[in-house]
Every structure is written in C-alpha cells, then in structure tokens.
C-alpha positions as CSV (number, residue, x, y, z in Angstrom):
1,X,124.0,-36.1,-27.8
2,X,126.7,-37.0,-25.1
3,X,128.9,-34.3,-26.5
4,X,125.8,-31.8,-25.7
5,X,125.4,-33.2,-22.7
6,X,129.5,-32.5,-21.9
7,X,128.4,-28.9,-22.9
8,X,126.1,-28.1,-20.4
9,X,128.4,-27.0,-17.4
10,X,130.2,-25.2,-20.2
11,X,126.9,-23.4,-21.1
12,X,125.8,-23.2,-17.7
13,X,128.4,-20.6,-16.7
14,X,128.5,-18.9,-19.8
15,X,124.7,-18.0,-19.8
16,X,125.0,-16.6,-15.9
17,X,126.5,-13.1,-17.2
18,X,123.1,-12.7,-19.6
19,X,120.9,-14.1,-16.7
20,X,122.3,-11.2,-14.7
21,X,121.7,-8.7,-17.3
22,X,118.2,-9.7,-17.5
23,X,117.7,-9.4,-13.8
24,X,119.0,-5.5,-13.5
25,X,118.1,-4.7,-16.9
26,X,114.9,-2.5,-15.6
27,X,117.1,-0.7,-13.5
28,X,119.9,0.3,-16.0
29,X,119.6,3.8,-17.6
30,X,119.5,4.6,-21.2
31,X,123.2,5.5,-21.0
32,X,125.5,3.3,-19.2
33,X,129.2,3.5,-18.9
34,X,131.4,1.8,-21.6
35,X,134.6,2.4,-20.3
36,X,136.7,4.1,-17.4
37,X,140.0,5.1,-17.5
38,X,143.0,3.9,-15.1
39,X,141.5,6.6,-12.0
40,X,138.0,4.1,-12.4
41,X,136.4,7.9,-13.7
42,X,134.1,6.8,-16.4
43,X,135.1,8.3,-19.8
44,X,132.9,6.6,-22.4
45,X,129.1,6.0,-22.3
46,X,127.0,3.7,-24.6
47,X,123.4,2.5,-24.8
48,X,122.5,0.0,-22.5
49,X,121.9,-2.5,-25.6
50,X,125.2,-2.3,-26.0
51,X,125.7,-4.5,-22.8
52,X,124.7,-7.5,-25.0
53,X,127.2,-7.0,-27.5
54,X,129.8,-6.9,-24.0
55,X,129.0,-10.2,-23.4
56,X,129.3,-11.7,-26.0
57,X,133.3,-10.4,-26.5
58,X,134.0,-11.5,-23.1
59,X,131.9,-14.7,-22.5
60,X,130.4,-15.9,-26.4
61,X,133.9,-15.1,-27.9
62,X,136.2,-17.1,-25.9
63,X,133.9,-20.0,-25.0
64,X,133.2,-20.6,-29.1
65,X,137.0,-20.3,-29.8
66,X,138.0,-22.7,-27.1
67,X,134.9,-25.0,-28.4
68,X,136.4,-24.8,-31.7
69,X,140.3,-24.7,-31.7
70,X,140.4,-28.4,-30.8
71,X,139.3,-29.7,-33.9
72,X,141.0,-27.2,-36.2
73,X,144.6,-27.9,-34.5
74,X,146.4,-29.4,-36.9
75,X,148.9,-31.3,-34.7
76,X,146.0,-32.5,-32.9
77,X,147.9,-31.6,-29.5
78,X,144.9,-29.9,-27.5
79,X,142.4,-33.4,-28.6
80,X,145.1,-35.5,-26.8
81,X,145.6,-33.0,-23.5
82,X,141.7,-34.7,-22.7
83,X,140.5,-33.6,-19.4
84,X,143.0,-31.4,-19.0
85,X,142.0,-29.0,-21.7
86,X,138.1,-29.5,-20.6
87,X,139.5,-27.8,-17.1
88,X,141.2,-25.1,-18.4
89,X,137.9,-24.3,-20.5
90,X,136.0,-24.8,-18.0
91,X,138.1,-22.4,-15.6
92,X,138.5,-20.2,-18.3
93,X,134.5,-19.7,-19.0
94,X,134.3,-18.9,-15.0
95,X,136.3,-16.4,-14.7
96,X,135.4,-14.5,-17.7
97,X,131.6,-14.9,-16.7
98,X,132.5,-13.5,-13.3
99,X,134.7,-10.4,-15.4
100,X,131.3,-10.1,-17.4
101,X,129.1,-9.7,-14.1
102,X,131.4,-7.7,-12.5
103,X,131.5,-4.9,-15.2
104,X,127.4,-5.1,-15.7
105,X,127.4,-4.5,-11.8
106,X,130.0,-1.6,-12.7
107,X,127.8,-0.4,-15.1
108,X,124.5,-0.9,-12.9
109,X,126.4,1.5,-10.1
110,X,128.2,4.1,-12.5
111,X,131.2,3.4,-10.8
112,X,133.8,0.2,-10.8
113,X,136.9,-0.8,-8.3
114,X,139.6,-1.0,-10.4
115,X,141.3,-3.0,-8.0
116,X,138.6,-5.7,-7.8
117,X,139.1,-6.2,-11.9
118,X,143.4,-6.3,-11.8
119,X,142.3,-9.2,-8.7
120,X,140.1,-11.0,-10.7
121,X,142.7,-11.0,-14.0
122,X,145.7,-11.8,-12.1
123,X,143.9,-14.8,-10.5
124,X,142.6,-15.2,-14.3
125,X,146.9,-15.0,-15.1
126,X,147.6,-17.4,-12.2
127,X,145.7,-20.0,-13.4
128,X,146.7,-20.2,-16.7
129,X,150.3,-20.0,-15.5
130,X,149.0,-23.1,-13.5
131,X,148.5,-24.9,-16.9
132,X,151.0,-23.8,-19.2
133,X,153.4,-26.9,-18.5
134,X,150.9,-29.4,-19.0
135,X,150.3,-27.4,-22.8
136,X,150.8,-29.4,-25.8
137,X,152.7,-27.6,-28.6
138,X,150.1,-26.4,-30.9
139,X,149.1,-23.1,-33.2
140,X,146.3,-21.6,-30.9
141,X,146.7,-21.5,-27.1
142,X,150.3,-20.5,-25.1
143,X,153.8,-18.6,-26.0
144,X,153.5,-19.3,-30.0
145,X,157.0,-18.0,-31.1
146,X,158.6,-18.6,-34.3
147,X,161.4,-20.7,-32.1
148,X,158.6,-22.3,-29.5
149,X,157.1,-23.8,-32.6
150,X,160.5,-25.0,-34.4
151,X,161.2,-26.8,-31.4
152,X,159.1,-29.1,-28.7
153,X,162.1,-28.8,-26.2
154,X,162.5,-24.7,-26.4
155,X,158.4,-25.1,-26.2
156,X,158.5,-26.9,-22.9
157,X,161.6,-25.3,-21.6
158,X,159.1,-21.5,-22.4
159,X,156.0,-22.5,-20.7
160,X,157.7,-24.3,-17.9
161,X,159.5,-20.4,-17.2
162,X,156.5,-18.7,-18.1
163,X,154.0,-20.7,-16.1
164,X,156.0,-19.9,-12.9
165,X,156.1,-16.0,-13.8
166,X,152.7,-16.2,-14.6
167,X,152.1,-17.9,-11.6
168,X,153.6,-15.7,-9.4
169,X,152.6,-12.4,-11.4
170,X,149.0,-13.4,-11.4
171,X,149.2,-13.4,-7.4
172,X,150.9,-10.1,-7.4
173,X,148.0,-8.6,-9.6
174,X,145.7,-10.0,-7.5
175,X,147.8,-8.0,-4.7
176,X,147.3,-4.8,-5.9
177,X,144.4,-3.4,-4.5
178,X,146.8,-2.2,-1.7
179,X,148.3,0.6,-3.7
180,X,146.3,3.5,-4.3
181,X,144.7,4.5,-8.0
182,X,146.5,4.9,-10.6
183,X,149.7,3.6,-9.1
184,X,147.9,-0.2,-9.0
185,X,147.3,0.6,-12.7
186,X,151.1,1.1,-13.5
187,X,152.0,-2.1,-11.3
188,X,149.5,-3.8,-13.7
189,X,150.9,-3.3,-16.2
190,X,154.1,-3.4,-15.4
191,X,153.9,-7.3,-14.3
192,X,152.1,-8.1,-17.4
193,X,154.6,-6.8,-19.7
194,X,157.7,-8.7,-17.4
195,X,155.6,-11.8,-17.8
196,X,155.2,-11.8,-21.1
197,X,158.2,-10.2,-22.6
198,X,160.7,-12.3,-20.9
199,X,158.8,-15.6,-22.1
200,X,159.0,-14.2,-25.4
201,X,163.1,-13.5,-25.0
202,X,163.8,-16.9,-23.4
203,X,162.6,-19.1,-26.2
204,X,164.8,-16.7,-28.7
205,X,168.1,-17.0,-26.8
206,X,167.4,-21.3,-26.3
207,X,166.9,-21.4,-30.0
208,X,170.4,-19.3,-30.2
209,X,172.0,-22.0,-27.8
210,X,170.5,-25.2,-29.5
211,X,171.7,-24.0,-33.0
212,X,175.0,-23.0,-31.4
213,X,174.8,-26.3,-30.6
214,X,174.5,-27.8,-33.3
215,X,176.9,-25.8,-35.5
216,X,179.8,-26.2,-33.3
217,X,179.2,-30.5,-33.2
C-alpha cells in the first residue's frame, strides 16, 4: 500500500495527457495528423484512435520502464540513488506528459510550432544533463559504453563531461525558436549529435589512457 501511495504523483501526471484527450476528443476529426516533417507541413495522417496508442509510447512506455528498471538492475545502483532517482522520474513523467499534450493540441489545430517541441526537448536534455553526475553506474539509464561500464572512474569522469554538454546543449535547443524553419531543425540536430557523440569518444580515449597506464607501470 505505501508504495501505491508513492505512485500517485507518478500517476497523477502520467494520466493528464489521456485527460486531455478525452476533453478535445469530440472535436478531433476522423483523420488527424501523425507526423510533420522538419517545415511543421504535416506529412502523415492516422485515425484519431491512434492518439491513444501516442500516449502510451510517450507517457505509458517510459513511466513503466523507469517503474521497472530499479528492481531489475543488477548492480542495484538506481535502488541506492533513493530520492534522487524518484526526482528524475518524476521530472521525467512531466515533461513527457507536457510533450504528449503538446502534440494532441498539434493534432487538435492541424498545425504544430516546431520550435515549441525542440524548447520543450532541450529543457527535457537540460535536465537530464542536470542529473547525469549524481548517476550510479548501472545497465539501463546514462552513457552505457563498453569502457563506461569496465570502469566506475571513466563512468564518472563521462557523465561529469556529458552532463555539462548536455546542460548547456539543452539550453541552446531550447534557444532555437529564433532561427527560422528548417534551419532550427538542422541546429537540432546538430547539438544533439555533439552531445552525444563526444560523450561517447571521451570514455574510449580515458579507457586508452588508463590501460596506457597500466601497461607502461
């Protein structure tokens, strides 16, 4: 019962997006847009029933993953990060409910801002950034390389770098409503792949170093 009870905020948020659907359903059409392309032109339509499905692969699917990954861990890392990992879900289910209301509003208006949805997943991208050095080395949730996972230092040294650039490239996303379509599209991108491939490079070439290292001694 109390862990039901710890749910509730949890379930709270996570319901809002299928509230909202609910509420404008009468006024969707038949057809409602699926997808729109980097211009915001719409370029794939789908039945309105589909909306459901939506949700639950942006709300249902991460909030049941994050529910679950604690207590299949087997290093038992996330258990021990306590509050901290509670936040981060708790974070996490916001933003992706406010994602999921954001493209039923889309939907509702045949149009969407692309620039509203780069804001809200760069803030998503700042936050987690936020978090990454308090991670735990673990299977499921932050920069898993082969050499991140070898090694507890090279996986603190990774998400200490790659929470700053995430940081920092989350705010930039967030920034780019003040370039015109599709240009903010390209900028998009662009910052996600720095932020991830450099991460990615770092933990390789500390692995190189430590075994170096180690060879030389």
């Amino acid at each position: 019962m109390e862990k039901i009870k710890k749910e509730i905020p949890f379930i709270t948020i996570a319901i809002l997006p299928f509230i909202y659907l609910s509420y404008i359903w009468r006024s969707l059409p038949e057809k409602v847009p699926m997808h729109w392309n980097a211009l915001g032109e719409i370029d794939n339509y789908g039945n309105k029933n589909d909306l459901f499905f939506v949700l639950l692969l942006i709300v249902g699917l991460p909030y049941g993953i994050f529910l679950t990954i604690p207590n299949i861990d087997p290093k038992q890392k996330l258990q021990n990060m306590g509050n901290k990992l509670n936040n981060l879900r708790l974070i996490l289910t916001l933003f992706m409910s406010t994602l999921a209301i954001f493209i039923l509003h889309s939907a509702q208006l045949q149009t969407i801002n692309p620039a509203i949805l780069f804001s809200i997943i760069g803030l998503l991208f700042a936050f987690l950034g936020n978090y990454f050095k308090t991670l735990k080395q673990n299977y499921f949730i932050g920069f898993k390389t082969p050499w991140t996972l070898e090694n507890e230092e090279i996986w603190k040294k990774t998400h200490l770098l790659a929470g700053k650039m995430w940081f920092v490239g989350g705010l930039l996303m967030a920034l780019t409503f003040v370039f015109p379509n599709p240009i903010n599209f390209y900028v998009f991108i662009g910052i996600t792949a720095v932020i991830t491939i450099i991460p990615i490079g770092y933990s390789f070439l500390e692995y190189k170093k430590i075994k170096k290292s180690v060879e030389e001694k």
